[in-house]
Structures are given as structure tokens and as C-alpha cells.
One Martini backbone bead per residue (centre of mass of N, CA, C, O) as a GRO file, in nm:
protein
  191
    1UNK     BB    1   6.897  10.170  -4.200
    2UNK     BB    2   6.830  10.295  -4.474
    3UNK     BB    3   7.101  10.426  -4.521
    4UNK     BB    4   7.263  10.146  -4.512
    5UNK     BB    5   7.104  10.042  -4.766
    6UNK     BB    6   7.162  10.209  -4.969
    7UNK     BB    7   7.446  10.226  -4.986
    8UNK     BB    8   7.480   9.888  -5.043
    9UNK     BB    9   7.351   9.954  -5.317
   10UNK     BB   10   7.583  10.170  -5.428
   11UNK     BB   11   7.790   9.992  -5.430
   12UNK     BB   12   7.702   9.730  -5.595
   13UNK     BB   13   7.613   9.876  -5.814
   14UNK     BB   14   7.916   9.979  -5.870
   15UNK     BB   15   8.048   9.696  -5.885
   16UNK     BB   16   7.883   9.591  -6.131
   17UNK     BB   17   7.974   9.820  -6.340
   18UNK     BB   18   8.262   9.761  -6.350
   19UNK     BB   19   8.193   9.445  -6.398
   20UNK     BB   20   8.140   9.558  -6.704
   21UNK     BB   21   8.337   9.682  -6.799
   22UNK     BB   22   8.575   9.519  -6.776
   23UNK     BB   23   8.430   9.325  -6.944
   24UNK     BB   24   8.432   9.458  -7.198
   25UNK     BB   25   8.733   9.505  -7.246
   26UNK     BB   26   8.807   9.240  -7.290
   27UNK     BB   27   8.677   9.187  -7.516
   28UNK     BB   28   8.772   9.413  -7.712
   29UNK     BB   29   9.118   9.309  -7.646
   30UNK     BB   30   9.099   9.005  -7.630
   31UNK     BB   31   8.823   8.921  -7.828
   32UNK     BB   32   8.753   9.098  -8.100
   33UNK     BB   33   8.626   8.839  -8.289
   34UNK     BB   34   8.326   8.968  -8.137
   35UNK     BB   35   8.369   9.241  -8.287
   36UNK     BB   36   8.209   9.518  -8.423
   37UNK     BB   37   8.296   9.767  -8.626
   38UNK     BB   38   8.034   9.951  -8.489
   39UNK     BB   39   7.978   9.809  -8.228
   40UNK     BB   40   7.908   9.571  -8.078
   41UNK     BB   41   7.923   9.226  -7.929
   42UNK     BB   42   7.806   8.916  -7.943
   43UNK     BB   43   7.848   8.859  -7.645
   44UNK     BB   44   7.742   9.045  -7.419
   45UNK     BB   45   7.830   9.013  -7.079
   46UNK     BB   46   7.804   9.325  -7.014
   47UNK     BB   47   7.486   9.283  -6.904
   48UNK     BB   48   7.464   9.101  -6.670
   49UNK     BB   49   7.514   9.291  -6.448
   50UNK     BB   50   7.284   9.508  -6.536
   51UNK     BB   51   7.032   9.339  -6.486
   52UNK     BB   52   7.090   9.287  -6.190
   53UNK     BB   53   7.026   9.546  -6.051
   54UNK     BB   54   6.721   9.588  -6.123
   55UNK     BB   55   6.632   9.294  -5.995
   56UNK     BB   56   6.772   9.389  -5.679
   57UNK     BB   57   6.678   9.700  -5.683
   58UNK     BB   58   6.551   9.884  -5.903
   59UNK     BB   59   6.530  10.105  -6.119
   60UNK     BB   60   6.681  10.346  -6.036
   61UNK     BB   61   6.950  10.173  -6.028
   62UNK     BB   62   6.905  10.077  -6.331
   63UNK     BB   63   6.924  10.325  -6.488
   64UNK     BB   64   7.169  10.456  -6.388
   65UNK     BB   65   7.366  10.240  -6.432
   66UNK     BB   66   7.315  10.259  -6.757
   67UNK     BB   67   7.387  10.537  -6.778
   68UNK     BB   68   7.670  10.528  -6.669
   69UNK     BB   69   7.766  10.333  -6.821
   70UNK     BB   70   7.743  10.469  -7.132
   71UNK     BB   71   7.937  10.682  -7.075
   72UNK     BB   72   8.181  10.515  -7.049
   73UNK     BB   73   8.127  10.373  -7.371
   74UNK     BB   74   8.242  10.592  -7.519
   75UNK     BB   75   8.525  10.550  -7.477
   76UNK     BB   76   8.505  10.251  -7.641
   77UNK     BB   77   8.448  10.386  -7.899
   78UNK     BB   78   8.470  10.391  -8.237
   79UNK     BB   79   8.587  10.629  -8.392
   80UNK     BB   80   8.386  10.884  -8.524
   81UNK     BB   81   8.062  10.722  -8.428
   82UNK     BB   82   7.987  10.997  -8.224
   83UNK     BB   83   7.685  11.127  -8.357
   84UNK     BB   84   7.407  11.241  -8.237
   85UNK     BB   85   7.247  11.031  -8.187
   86UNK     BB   86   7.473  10.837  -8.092
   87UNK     BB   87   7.485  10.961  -7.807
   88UNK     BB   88   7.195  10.883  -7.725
   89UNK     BB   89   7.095  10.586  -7.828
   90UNK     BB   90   7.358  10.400  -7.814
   91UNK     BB   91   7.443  10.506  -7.489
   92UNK     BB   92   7.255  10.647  -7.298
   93UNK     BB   93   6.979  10.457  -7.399
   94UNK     BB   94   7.100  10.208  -7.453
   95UNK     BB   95   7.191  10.095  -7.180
   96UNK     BB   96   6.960  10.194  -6.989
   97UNK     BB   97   6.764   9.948  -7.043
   98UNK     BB   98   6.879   9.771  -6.839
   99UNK     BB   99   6.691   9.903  -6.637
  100UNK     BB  100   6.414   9.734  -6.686
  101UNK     BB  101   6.462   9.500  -6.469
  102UNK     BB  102   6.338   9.685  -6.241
  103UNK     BB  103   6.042   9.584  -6.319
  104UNK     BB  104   6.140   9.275  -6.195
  105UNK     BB  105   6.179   9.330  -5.857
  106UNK     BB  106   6.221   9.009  -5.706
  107UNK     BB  107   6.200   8.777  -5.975
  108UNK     BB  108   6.483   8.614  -5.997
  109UNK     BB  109   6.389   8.317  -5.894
  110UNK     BB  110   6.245   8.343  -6.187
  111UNK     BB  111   6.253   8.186  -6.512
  112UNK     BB  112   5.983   8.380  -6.606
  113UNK     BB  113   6.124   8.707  -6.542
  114UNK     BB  114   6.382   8.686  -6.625
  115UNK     BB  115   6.337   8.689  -6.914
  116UNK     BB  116   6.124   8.894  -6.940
  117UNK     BB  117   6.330   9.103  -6.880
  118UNK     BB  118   6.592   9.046  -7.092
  119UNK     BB  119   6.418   9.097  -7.321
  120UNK     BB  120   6.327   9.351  -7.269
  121UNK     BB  121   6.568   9.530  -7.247
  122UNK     BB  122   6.720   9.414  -7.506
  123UNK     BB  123   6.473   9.539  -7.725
  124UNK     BB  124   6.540   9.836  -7.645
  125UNK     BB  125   6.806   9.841  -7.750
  126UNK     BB  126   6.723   9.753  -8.022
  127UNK     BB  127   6.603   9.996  -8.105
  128UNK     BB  128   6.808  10.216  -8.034
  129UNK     BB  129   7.043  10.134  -8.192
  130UNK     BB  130   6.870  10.119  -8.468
  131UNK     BB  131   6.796  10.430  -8.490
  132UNK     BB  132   7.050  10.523  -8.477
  133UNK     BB  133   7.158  10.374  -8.729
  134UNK     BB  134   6.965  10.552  -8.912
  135UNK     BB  135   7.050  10.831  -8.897
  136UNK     BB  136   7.396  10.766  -8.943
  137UNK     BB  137   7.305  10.569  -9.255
  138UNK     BB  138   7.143  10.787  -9.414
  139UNK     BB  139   7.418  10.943  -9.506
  140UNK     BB  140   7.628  10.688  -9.584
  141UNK     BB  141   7.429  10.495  -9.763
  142UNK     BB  142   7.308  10.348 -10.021
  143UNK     BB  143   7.137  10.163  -9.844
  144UNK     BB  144   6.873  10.073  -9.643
  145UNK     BB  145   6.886  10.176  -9.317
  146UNK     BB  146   6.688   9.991  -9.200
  147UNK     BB  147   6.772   9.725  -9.315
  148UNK     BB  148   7.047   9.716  -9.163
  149UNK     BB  149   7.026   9.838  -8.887
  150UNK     BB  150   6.795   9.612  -8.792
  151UNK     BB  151   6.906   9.338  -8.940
  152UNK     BB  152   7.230   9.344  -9.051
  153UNK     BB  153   7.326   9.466  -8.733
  154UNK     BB  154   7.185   9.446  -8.475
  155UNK     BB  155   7.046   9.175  -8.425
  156UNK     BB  156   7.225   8.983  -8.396
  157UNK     BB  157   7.409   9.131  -8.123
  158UNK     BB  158   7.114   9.144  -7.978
  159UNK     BB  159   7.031   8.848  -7.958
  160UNK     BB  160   7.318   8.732  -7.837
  161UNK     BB  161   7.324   8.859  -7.595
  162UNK     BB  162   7.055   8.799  -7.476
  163UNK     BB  163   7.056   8.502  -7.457
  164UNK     BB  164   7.374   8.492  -7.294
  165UNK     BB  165   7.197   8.653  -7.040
  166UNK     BB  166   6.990   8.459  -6.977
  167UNK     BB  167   7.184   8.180  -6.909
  168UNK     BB  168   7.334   8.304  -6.716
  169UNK     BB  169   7.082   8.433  -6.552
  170UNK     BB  170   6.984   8.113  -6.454
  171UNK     BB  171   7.211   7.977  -6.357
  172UNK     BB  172   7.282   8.216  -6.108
  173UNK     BB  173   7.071   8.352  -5.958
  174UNK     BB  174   7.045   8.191  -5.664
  175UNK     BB  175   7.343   8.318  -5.595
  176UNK     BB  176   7.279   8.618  -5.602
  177UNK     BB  177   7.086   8.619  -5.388
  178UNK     BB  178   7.248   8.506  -5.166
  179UNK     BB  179   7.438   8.781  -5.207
  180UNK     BB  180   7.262   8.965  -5.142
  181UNK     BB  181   7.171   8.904  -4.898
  182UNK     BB  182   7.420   8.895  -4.712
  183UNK     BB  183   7.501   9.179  -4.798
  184UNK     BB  184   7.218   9.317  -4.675
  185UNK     BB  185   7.043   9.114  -4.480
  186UNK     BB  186   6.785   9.072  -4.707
  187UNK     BB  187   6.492   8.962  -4.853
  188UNK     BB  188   6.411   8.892  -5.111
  189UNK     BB  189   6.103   8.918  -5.322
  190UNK     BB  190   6.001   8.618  -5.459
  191UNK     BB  191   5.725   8.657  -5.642
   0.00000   0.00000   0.00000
């Protein structure tokens, strides 16, 4: 029982990924306007199915998951981009903290833990990338590279992303749950 509940679960994580990375393409190749120059994107709803998997799973499989989903975003990253700590903290680090909902397991019924779970999430990103962009941008551009990362580039694209996927996972949360259960066979704990 336990073996076949794993599998089930790394099923789910792994198609939740690749729904994520789907949803990157479209927006990245159908919606370009509103993809930032050097990564990152206003709409930013492929964190939906990954803070999903968090709040499903818990920790283990919202990090590893963040982290496959990461390894895929270099592939998508724009040309020359990728170089030193770009490489740890914009997509390795960047994407696992979405899996930082796994510590919010069994929350997703509540829309003050799902809240504070992808505000987590969100905030960890958001500095994540925003390191990444000082060490950067510290060596190619006049102006302040702290206000730059931290402000001028990182905070729109990561907060209107946590935001948009707030929303959207209040929406749905109710029917995630019901296709969990259905799914697994067992009761997500909803305390």
C-alpha cells in the first residue's frame, strides 16, 4: 500500500511538472509580451501546479520537484544569461523554493495557509533571483546593482507572479483536493 501510494505520488509530482513547464512554453513562445528581457515573467502561473505538489505532497516532493522544474527552466533561459551563480540561484535555488509549500502539507482547504504557503514560496524566490541578479549585474551595469536586482527588475515579475497564483489557487484549491483524494484513494488532512 505504501509503495503504491509513492508511485501515485510521483506520478502526480511528475505530471504537475511537466504542467508547469507546458505552461512556461505557452507563455514564453505565445505571450512574449509579457516575458521580461532577462527571464522571468509577469503571468508567472507555471508556479501553480509546483506549489501544488508542496501542499499535496509535502516538502520532499515540492523541493525535488522544484527542482527537476528548474533544471527543465535552463533549457528556456535566454541565451548568455546563465553564467556563475545565475546557474545556482536563478534556477536551481530559484524554482525549488516553490516546494517550500510542502511545509504547508495538507493546508491547501484553508485560504489563510495557502496564502501564507505561496507568499512563502514567492518571497523565497524573490530573493533567490534578486542575489542572483546582484552578483550579475554587479559587474556589467552602471547604476546600483542591489536597487536594480532587488527593485527595478526582480520585485514586479515575483510579485504579480505570487499574486496571480494566489488567486488562482484559492479558486481551485476545493477541486485539487477532491482530485487528490480521488486520485490517492485517501484524505488529504485538512486541519
Amino acid at each position: 500500500m505504501q509503495k503504491s501510494l509513492e508511485i501515485k505520488k510521483l506520478t502526480m509530482s511528475s505530471a504537475l511538472v511537466a504542467i508547469a513547464f507546458v505552461i512556461q512554453l505557452l507563455i514564453r513562445f505565445v505571450l512574449p509580451m509579457f516575458n521580461m528581457p532577462f527571464g522571468g515573467n509577469f503571468l508567472g502561473i507555471a508556479m501553480l501546479p509546483l506549489v501544488l505538489i508542496g501542499f499535496l505532497y509535502g516538502i520532499k516532493y515540492g523541493i525535488i520537484s522544484g527542482f527537476v522544474f528548474g533544471v527543465f527552466g535552463i533549457i528556456l533561459a535566454p541565451s548568455g544569461y546563465i553564467i556563475g551563480w545565475s546557474f545556482l540561484l536563478d534556477y536551481l535555488l530559484g524554482f525549488t523554493a516553490y516546494g517550500l509549500t510542502g511545509f504547508f502539507v495538507g493546508k491547501l482547504l484553508s485560504v489563510k495557509w495557502t496564502i501564507i504557503g505561496i507568499t512563502v514560496a514567492g518571497f523565497f524566490r524573490y530573493l533567490s533571483v534578486s542575489f542572483a541578479g546582484v552578483f550579475f549585474w554587479s559587474e556589467t551595469i552602471n547604476a546600483d546593482a542591489w536597487v536594480f536586482s532587488f527593485i527595478e527588475y526582480n520585485l514586479g515579475y515575483t510579485l504579480s507572479t505570487t499574486v496571480i497564483t494566489i488567486l488562482l489557487a484559492v479558486l481551485i484549491r476545493k477541486r485539487i483536493v477532491d482530485l487528490n483524494n480521488q486520485f490517492l484513494n485517501l484524505p488529504l488532512n485538512t486541519n
